[in-house]
N, C-alpha and C positions, 0 to 999 in steps of 0.2 A: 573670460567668458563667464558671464555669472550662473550661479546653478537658481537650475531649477526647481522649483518644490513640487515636493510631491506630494500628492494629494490620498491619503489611504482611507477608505470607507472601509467602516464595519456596522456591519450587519447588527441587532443584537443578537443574531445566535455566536456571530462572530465575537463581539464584543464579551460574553459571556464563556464563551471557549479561552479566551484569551488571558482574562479574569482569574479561572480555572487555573491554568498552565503557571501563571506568575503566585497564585496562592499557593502549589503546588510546592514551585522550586524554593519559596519561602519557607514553608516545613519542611523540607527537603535538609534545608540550609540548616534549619533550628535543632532539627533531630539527629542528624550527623554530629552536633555540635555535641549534644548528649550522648549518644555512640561512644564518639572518641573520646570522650572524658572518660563515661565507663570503661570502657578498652584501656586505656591508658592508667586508670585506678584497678584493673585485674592484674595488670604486667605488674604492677610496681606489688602492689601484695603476692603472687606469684615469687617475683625477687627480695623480697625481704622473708618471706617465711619459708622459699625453699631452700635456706639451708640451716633452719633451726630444724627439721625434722630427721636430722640425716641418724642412720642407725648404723650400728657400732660396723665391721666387718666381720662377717661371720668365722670361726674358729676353727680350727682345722680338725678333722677328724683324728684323734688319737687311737682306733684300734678298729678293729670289723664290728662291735655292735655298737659302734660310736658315730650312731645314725639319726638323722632326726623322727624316722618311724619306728626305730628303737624305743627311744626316750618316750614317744607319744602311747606307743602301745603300754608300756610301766606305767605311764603314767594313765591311763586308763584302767590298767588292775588297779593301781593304787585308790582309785576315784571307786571305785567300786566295793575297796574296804575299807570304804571312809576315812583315808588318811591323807587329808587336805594337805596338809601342808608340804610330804614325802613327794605326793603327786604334781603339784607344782613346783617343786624341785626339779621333777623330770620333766614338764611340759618346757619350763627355762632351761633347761640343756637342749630340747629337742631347737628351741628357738633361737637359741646361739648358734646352732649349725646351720640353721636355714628362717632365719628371721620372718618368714611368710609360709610357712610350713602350717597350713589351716589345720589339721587335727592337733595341732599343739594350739594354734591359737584358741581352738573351741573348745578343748580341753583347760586350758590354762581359764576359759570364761566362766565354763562349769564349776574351776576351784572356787573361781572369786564369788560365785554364786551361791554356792553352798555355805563358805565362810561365813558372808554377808546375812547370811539366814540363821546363823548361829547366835543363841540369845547370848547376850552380855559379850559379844566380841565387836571391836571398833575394826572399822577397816578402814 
């Protein structure tokens, strides 16, 4: 039986709609393709630099004031009689105990800050 043809009119609104739809799924197609590249060049830097970053394991407490708010508080007076470098001594104790311990990290920024402002010293 042979087939029949089929006859499809379009309108041109119809024509125009149609136009639309096939330009559409074309950027569609195009920007997906850029998507997944980006996507696929996050993962791969994600797995190459997350394991240069890894930080030591933090160290066990040795006594009761062998705390990371210990060490931050010391070293906070020490900040305070300008003995930069005593003081970040204790902010790097308090961040061996707890590697993300923010008064030790802000305190340890304040050393480097003040150093850095010190005439004729290289940091």
């Amino acid at each position: 039986m042979p087939e029949t043809p089929v006859l499809l009119v379009f309108t041109p609104a119809k024509e125009a709609y149609m136009s639309s739809i096939h330009s559409m799924i074309l950027n569609y197609r195009k920007s997906s393709r850029s998507v997944n590249a980006t996507l696929i060049l996050l993962m791969l830097n994600f797995l190459i630099f997350s394991g240069c970053g890894k930080s030591p394991e933090p160290r066990k407490r040795q006594g009761t004031l062998d705390t990371p708010a210990h060490h931050a508080l010391r070293g906070q007076d020490l900040l305070q009689q300008k003995r930069w470098n005593a003081a970040e001594k204790q902010f790097d104790s308090a961040l061996e105990l707890d590697p993300e311990f923010a008064p030790a990290l802000s305190g340890k920024s304040l050393v480097k800050a003040h150093q850095s402002n010190q005439p004729g010293r290289k940091s």
